[in-house]
Each structure stands twice: as C-alpha cells, then as structure tokens.
C-alpha positions, 0 to 999 in steps of 0.5 A, spaced: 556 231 775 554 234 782 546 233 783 543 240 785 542 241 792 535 239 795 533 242 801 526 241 805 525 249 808 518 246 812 522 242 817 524 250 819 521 255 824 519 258 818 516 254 811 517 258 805 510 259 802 507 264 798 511 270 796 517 267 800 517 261 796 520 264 790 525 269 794 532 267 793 537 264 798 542 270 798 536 274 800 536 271 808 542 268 807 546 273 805 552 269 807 551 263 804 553 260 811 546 256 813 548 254 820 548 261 821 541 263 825 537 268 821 531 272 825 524 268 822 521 275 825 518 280 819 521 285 820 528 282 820 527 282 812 521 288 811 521 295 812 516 297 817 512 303 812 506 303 818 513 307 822 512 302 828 505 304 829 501 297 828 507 293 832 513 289 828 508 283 826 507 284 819 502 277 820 497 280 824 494 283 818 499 280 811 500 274 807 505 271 804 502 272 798 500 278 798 501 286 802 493 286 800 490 287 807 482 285 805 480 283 814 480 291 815 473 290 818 475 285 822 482 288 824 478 294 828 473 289 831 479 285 834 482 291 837 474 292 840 472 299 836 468 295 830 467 299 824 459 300 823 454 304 822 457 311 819 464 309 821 464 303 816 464 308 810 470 312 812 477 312 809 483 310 813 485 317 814 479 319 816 482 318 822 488 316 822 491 323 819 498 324 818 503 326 815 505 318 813 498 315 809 500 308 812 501 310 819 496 307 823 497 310 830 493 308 835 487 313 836 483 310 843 475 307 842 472 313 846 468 317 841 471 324 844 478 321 841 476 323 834 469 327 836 472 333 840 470 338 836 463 336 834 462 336 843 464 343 843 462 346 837 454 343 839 450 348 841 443 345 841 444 343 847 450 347 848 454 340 850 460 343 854 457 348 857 451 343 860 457 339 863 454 333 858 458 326 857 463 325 852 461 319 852 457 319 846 454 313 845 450 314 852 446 319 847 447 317 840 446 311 836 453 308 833 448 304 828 445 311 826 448 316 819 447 322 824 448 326 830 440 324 831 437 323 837 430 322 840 431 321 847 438 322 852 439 315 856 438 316 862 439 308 864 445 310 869 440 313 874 432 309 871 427 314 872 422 310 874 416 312 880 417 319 883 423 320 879 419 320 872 419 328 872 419 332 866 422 337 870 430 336 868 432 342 874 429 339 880 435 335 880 439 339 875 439 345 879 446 348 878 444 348 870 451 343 870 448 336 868 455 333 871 455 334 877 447 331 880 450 326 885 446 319 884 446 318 892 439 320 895 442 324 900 444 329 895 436 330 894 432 327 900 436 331 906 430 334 908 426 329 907 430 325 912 432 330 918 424 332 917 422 325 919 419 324 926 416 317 925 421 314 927 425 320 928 431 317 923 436 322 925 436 319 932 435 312 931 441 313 926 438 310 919 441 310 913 441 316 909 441 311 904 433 311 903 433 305 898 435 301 903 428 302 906 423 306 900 422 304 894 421 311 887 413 311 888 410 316 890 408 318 898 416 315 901 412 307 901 417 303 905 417 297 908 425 293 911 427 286 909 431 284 914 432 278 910 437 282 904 442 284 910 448 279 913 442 277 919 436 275 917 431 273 922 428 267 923 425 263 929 423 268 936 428 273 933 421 275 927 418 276 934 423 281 937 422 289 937 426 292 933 430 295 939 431 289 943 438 289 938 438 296 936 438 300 942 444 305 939 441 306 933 441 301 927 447 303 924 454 298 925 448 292 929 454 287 931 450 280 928 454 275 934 450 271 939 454 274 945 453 282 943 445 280 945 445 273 949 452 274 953 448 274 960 443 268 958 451 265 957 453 267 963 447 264 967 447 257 964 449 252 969 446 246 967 451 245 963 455 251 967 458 254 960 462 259 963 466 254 967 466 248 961 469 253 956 463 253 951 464 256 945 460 264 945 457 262 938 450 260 941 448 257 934 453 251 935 448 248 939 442 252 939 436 253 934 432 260 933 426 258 935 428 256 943 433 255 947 431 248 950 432 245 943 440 246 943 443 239 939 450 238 939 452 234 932 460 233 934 460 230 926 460 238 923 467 238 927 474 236 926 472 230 930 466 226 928 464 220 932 464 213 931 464 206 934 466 207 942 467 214 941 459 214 941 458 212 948 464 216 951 463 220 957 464 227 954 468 229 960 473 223 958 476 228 953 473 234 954 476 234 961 479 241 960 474 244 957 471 244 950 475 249 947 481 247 943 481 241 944 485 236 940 483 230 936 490 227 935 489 219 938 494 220 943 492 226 946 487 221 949 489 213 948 498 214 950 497 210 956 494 205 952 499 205 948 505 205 952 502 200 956 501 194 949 506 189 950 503 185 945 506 187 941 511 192 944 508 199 941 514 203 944 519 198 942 517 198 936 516 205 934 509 204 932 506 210 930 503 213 935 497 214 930 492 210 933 487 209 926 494 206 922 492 200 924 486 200 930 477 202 928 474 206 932 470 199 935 474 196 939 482 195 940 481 188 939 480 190 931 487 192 929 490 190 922 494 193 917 495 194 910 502 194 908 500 196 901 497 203 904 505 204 905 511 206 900 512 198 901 507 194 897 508 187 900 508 182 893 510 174 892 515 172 897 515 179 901 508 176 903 509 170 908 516 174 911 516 175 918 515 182 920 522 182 925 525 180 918 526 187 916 523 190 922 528 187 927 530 195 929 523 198 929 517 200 924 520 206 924 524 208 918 525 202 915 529 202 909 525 200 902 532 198 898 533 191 895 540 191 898 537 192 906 535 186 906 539 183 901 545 184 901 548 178 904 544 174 898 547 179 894 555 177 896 554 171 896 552 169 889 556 166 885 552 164 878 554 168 876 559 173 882 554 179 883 559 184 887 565 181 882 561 182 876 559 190 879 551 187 878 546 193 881 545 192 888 536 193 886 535 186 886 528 188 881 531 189 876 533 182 874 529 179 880 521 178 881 518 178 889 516 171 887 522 167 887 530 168 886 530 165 880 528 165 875 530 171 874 532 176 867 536 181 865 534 186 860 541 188 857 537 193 852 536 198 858 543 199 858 545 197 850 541 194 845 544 187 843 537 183 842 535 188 836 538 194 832 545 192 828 548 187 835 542 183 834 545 178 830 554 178 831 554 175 838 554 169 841 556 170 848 558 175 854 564 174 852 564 177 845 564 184 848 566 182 857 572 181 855 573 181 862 569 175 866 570 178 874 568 184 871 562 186 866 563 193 867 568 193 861 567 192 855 570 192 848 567 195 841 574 195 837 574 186 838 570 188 832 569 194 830 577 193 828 579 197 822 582 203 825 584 207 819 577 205 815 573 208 822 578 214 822 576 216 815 568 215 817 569 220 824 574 225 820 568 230 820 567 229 828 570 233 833 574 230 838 573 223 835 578 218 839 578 210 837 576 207 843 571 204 846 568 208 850 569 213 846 565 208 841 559 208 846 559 216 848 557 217 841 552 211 840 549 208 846 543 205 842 548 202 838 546 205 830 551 207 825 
C-alpha cells in the first residue's frame, strides 16, 4: 500500500502558515505539476478589494491568520501622518471617501488635503483673504479637539526686540499676511540709504543688516570679523578698516597677494619673484610680523629626514620652488647610473631610491623580499640573488616552473612531465626541501574519506595507465553496466563512462 506523500513547504520561498496551512494543494497548484513555478506574491491568489490604492503587498498590513487589520495607528504612523489628537477618533471614510469603502487612495499629509473647505469658509480672520498659511499646524494644534487657538506662531520670523510690536500692519501693510518679505531691506531700505556714519551706500555694506545689528532697540551694531571667511589676528586687528576695503566691503578678495603683492615683489633676501616662491605669504609667515617667517618642509609632500636636513635648499630647488618634484630620481639618478656595486642600471633596479636606501646614508641600503609579491621562505632564503634574477629585477616571474623546470623534467620518481603532474611545485612541495613532499589527492577526488576511502590498494587501482595519471577508470569497479543503467534511467544523457562517471560525481557520493 502507497504511503501518502509528505512534503515539508518550509524549505520553500513561501512556508504554509496560518490560513495557508489549510488551503488545498489545487488552490496553487492548479496543475498538479509541483515543478512548475508559482508566484509567492499575495496578489497572484488574493483579489485586491483596496482597487490598487494601498499597493499589491497584502503583508504590509494582513496576516495569514486573518484579514483583521489591528495596526491602523501604526500603518498611518509609517507613512509620516500619525493618528492623534482629534484624527485618532475618526472613521476610515472620514477621509478616504469613495465610492469603494475599502479604497484607501493616498490623500497627502498637508492638512489643506482634507481641510480646504474649512481654510476658505474661515472668516474670523478671513483666511483666504489675509493670505494665511495653508499650513495649518503653523497655528493650530494637531493634539487639540478644535480649531482653537491663542496665539499664531510667529517662529518663522522671532519677534523679539524692535520687532516685538503689537501692530501686525507696520510689516503687513498691503493687508495680505503672505507676502512680507523675511529680508530686512524690504523694511530697512530707508534706514540704510539715510545712514551717513558711515555712509553705507558708499562703502557698499551689505543690506543685510543682520550681518551687523542686532533687533534692540536704537540699530545697536557691532562686526565680528571672526564670523567671516578672514578672520583677524595678529597686525591685521590693528589695521584700518580701509587699508583692505577701500572699494567698499562687499566681494574683499581674502588672498595675501590682493594686500601684500608689492611687500612680495621687494623681498630680495630671499629674492622671492626670482625663487618662485609661492604668493601665499602664510606658508612661511605668521600675522603678528613679517620677520617671524618659518618654513616646515614636513606639512609638504616632502618631509625632511636624515641627510635631506642638511641639504642646501638650492640642491633641489635649483629651479625655483614652485613644482618641484619629490621623486628620488629627480635629484639621485647620477647617483644611480653611476653604482657598479651592484650595477643598478644592468639589473633593472627601481630607480626608486627609498625601495632599498633611508635617507641617512647610501651605505644603509637593504631590502625585504617579504615587502614583494615574493616572500622568501626555507631554501628560497640562501639562493643567490642572480639564481632567478640573472636577466635583471625587473619582472622577474613568481611561477614555480620559472625556475623549476629543469628539476621538473628531470624527476623520474615518479616521472612528472610523463605523468602530467602540475607544474606549480607548492602543491606537492614545501620551500624547505624537495622532499618530502605530498599530494593531496582530495583536492581533486576524495579517496582518503567518503565511499573510496577503503577499495583501493594502489594508484593503480584507478591510473590504469602508469605514464599517465591523467587517465583513470570508475568502471574497473563500478563494473555492472546493466544495474548503473537502471539506477540513471531517470537521468537525462546519462552515458557509461568514466568520465561521464566523475562529471556527475566528482566528490565521489553515490
């Protein structure tokens, strides 16, 4: 008698739970045919009764255990409209009206979505026509039960000092409360053309009056020439005003040159015109005076150690200052050229000094094969140098069989080139020693674990062919054609051979 057929739905994209658990097969499965793909999305089994208004993921808001939705609050919440104050006793179609009870179409969290007709139908003020917000949380509270209000916010624009005025139509003049400007021009215009001490227009002050008075009372101002992009330090706190803004205070350039160019041009000790110093007096010069200038080479791209501490500056900066290189051959390749012990140009030496010299002495050279992409490990440690770099150090190849090859032909125990073995000699070999050496044979077959582990006896037992390991057999074993015909009759293209055998198993498992 047929057992019935157990099948574990978990192991699925979509684990039967709830409601789901208890459907029949035929409701997904229409076809019976389980091999066929069927749409784990809701609405490939659930009519959308929302009309496409709340998007086709039925999960956002339902269970399988039930179409109960008890999360409303923390739906609307999610989509940055919370439910409070007087929203949180409404109904649904309250403000998702339509012919379709359970369309749910996106409205918009601006209050004017849903309370237009109240903004135009308010006549204490008459909202429409004072220009009003349709903001309406900028006036009423969204906690509240009503329309109530005490006191419009005015945070947009603090009225705080000489603004704290009760009269709303100094500002609000045209009678619209929309269209006062926040600028302080659009009040102050006056104020400012008027003014003589200093004559604002003619010095080209900002109209920005923030940028110098504060909202008391009596245009109190003070500047903080700290708050801008220069701010003053040194013999600059003591300078007039005018010395930099003499055309007025608006676009100042903030560059040493736009002040001190000629200071720059009559410097002759250095001569900085002719060195090609840099116009950015700061590099080298301090706020408080001129004859404070240091220059510290280690905030460059070229910090100073060892003998580059003592070297004239003219030794590289024989060209000027400006652009110079800080590559070790721009200075050093005579030096390099000229080496015959070793012979840096025969050997393709980098010429990158700092490879293998400090910057203390040439005499201090060294270098670590281990900083390359060639560690030098065992027996690679006490080879000479000209073993593998005998064309040069540049390019030299990391390959086992570069050097190895002739070691490679020439073993005979077993033959290598006869038996196909991989020229990368790491795989059977250590850098101590050629022997003794191994063979992971599970890196390509299993035979030390798994069902092979125990039914051989030699190399032989499968290398039918002792000059070439290449070939092997399953069928010196695996013998009973007619048995592995039935066993495969399931398998499409199934062929008896070895090959064949291993393309399907190469771990060797039944």
């Amino acid at each position: 008698m047929r057992q019935p057929l157990a099948f574990n739905h978990d192991t699925t994209a979509l684990p039967l739970q709830g409601m789901h658990a208890k459907a029949d097969c035929r409701s997904c499965h229409t076809s019976l045919k389980f091999d066929t793909p069927v749409a784990s999305d809701c609405v490939s089994c659930h009519a959308d009764v929302h009309a496409m208004t709340v998007g086709n993921d039925c999960a956002r808001c339902h269970t399988p255990q039930s179409w109960l939705v008890d999360h409303i609050p923390e739906l609307h919440e999610e989509n940055g409209f919370p439910l409070i104050g007087v929203h949180s006793n409404l109904s649904c179609v309250d403000c998702h009206a339509s012919d379709n009870t359970l369309a749910f179409a996106r409205l918009g969290n601006d209050c004017i979505n849903c309370h237009r007709a109240d903004y135009m139908a308010t006549q204490n003020p008459n909202h429409a026509g004072a220009g009003f917000s349709t903001d309406c949380l900028e006036c009423h509270d969204p906690m509240g039960t009503g329309w109530s209000t005490d006191l419009a916010s005015h945070d947009f624009f603090p009225l705080t000092g000489g603004h704290a005025i009760q009269d709303c139509a100094r500002c609000h003049a045209t009678g619209n409360f929309s269209d006062a400007s926040p600028e302080c021009a659009s009040c102050h215009m006056t104020d400012y053309t008027a003014t003589t001490d200093p004559n604002h227009t003619a010095a080209g002050f900002s109209i920005d009056c923030a940028s110098c008075h504060n909202t008391g009372p009596g245009w109190t101002a003070s500047f903080d020439h700290n708050i801008t992009d220069f701010p003053l330090h040194g013999s600059h706190t003591t300078v007039d005003c005018l010395q930099c803004h003499a055309n007025g205070f608006a676009g100042t350039p903030t560059a040493c040159s736009a002040c001190h160019m000629a200071d720059y041009n009559s410097s002759t000790e250095p001569n900085h015109a002719a060195s090609g110093f840099s116009t950015d007096c700061a590099l080298c010069h301090d706020e408080t005076a001129w004859g404070n200038a240091t220059f510290d080479h280690n905030n460059t791209d070229f910090p100073l150690h060892g003998a580059h501490l003592t070297t004239s500056c003219l030794e590289c900066h024989a060209g000027g200052f400006a652009g110079t290189p800080t590559a070790c051959s721009a200075c050093h390749l005579s030096d390099y050229n000229s080496t015959t012990q070793p012979n840096h140009t025969a050997a393709g030496f980098s010429t990158d000094c700092a490879a293998c010299h400090d910057e203390t002495a040439w005499g201090n050279a060294t270098f670590d094969h281990n900083n390359t992409d060639f560690p030098l490990h065992g027996a690679h440690q006490s080879a000479a140098c000209v073993q593998c770099h005998a064309n040069g150090y540049a390019g030299t190849p990391t390959a086992c069989s570069a050097c190895h090859m002739a070691d490679y032909n020439a073993t005979t125990n077993p033959n290598h080139a006869s038996a196909q073995f991989p020229t990368d000699c790491a795989e059977c070999h250590s850098e101590s020693s050629w022997a003794p050496s191994t063979f992971n044979h599970n890196q390509y077959f299993p035979i030390n674990s798994g069902p092979h582990s125990d039914v051989w006896s030699s190399c032989a037992t499968c290398h039918t062919n002792p000059n070439d390991y290449s070939v092997f057999s399953c069928t010196n074993c695996h013998n009973n054609q007619g048995e592995l015909a039935n066993d495969h009759d399931e398998v499409s293209g199934y062929s008896y051979n070895s090959n064949a055998c291993y393309s399907c198993h190469p771990d060797g498992t039944h």
